[in-house]
N, C-alpha and C positions, 0 to 999 in steps of 0.2 A: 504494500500500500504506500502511497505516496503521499503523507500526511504533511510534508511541506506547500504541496502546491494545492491541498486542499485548504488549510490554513491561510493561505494568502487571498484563495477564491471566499470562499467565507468572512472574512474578517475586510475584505475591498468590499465583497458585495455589503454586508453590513453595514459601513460607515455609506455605501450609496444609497440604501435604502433609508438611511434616517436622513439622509440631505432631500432625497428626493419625499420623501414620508413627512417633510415638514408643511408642504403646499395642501397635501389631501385635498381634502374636504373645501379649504378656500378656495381655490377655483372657482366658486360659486359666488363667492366672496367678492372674490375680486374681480371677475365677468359684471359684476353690477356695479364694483368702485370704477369702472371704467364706460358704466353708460350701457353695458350687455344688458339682453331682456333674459328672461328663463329660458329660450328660444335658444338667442347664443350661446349660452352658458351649455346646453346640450349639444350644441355644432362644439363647440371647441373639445369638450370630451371625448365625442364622435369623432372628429377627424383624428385623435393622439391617436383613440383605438384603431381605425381604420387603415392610418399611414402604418402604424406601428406591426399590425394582423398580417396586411399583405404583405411588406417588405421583411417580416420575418422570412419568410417561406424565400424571396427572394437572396434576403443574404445568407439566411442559412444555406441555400446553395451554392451560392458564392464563397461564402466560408469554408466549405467542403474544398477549393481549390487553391487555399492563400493558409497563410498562419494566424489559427484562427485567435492564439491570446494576442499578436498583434492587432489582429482585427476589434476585438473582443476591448483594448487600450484605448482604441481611434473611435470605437462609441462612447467610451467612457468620458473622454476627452470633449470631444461632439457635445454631450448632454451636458456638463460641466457648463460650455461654452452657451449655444444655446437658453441654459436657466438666467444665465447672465442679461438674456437678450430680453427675460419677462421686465427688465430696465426701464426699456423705451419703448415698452407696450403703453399707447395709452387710446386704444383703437380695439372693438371685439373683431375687426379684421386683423389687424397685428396680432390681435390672439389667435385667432388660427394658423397663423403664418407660422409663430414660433413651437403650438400647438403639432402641425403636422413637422415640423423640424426635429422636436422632440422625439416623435415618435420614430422618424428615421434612424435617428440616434441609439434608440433602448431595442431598435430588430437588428444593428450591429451589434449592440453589447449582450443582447439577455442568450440570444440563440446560442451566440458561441460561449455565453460562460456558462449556458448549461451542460453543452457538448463536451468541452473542460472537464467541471465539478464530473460528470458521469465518468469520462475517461480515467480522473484519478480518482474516483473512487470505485472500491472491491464487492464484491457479489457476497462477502461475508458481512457487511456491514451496509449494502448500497439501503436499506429500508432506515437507518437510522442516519446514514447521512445526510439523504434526503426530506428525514426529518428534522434535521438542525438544520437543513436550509428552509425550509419552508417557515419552520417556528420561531427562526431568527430574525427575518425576512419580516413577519408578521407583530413580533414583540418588538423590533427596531421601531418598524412606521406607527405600531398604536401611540409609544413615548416620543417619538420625531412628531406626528401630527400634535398632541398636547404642547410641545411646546414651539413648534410654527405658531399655534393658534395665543399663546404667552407672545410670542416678538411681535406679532400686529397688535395684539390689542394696548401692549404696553411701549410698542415703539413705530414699527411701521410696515408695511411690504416690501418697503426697496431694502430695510436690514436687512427682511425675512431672505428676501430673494437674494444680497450680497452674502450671507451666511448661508443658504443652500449652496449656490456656486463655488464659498470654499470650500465646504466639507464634500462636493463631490471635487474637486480639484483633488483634494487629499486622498480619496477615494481612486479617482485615475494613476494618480501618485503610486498610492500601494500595490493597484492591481498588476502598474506594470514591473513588479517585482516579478513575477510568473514570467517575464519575458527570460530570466536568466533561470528557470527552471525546465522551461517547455521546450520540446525542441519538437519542430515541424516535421511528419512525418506523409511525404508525399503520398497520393491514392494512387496506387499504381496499377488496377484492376480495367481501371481503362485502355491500358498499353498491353494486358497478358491476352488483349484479344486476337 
């Protein structure tokens, strides 16, 4: 078992899920601080899920041909960048804008770091790994979204949103730790034809 590059996957994704788990629920929030009706507030979710749905299926194909914790770094990166951009949203079209960018972002990073986490983890432990991912995942964003919803009330969304952007920076940071563990292992099933 490979509990170094499971550790890295784990503990990147964690700090990404509380940077990004700190927005939750505002979104709704903030769709109406900017003029959104209840209308846009469900396009802007719609399109994260929609850009995010399809281009999964697309990069994870893509990913299947390149190295995928590079790849797996350059969404993390992307999404980092991107949070940053909810800045100089002050339009519920700008929110879609950054809305579907986001989503680009999270079908490079989520597909291949799950491809990853499965590869380093073992067939004697794969049900309990995937349960400290999923319960990590889940106990991160419920304490991330309580205190996002502490920084707007007591200070503001552009904190909120400058403090998402760094703890996913830190998050891109640690992940690409895995880049000096992972080594790329071409598919070569397509050449044995």
């Amino acid at each position: 078992m490979t509990r170094t590059e499971l550790k890295i996957l784990l503990l990147g994704g964690g700090i990404w899920y509380f940077g990004e788990g700190m927005f939750g629920p505002l979104l709704a929030v903030f769709t109406e601080h900017i003029g959104g009706s209840l209308l846009e507030i469900s396009w802007a979710w719609a399109v994260y899920l929609i850009f995010y749905g399809v281009l999964s299926i697309v990069m994870g194909l893509l990913s299947d041909r390149v190295n995928k914790a590079k790849f797996m770094v350059w969404g993390y990166g992307l999404n980092a960048f991107f949070t940053f951009g909810y800045l100089i949203v002050d339009t519920p079209f700008e929110l879609l804008f950054i809305q579907a960018a986001l989503g680009i972002a999270a079908a490079m990073a989520t597909p291949t770091w799950e491809a990853l986490y499965d590869k380093y983890s073992t067939e004697e432990i794969e049900g309990l790994a995937w349960g400290i991912s999923g319960g990590t995942a889940s106990i991160t964003t419920g304490i991330a979204i309580i205190i996002g919803a502490l920084i707007v009330k007591y200070l503001s969304f552009e904190t909120l949103f400058i403090t998402m952007g760094i703890i996913q920076i830190i998050a891109t940071i640690y992940q690409a730790k895995i880049l000096r563990h992972h080594h790329h292992t071409p598919n070569l099933s397509h050449a044995v034809k």
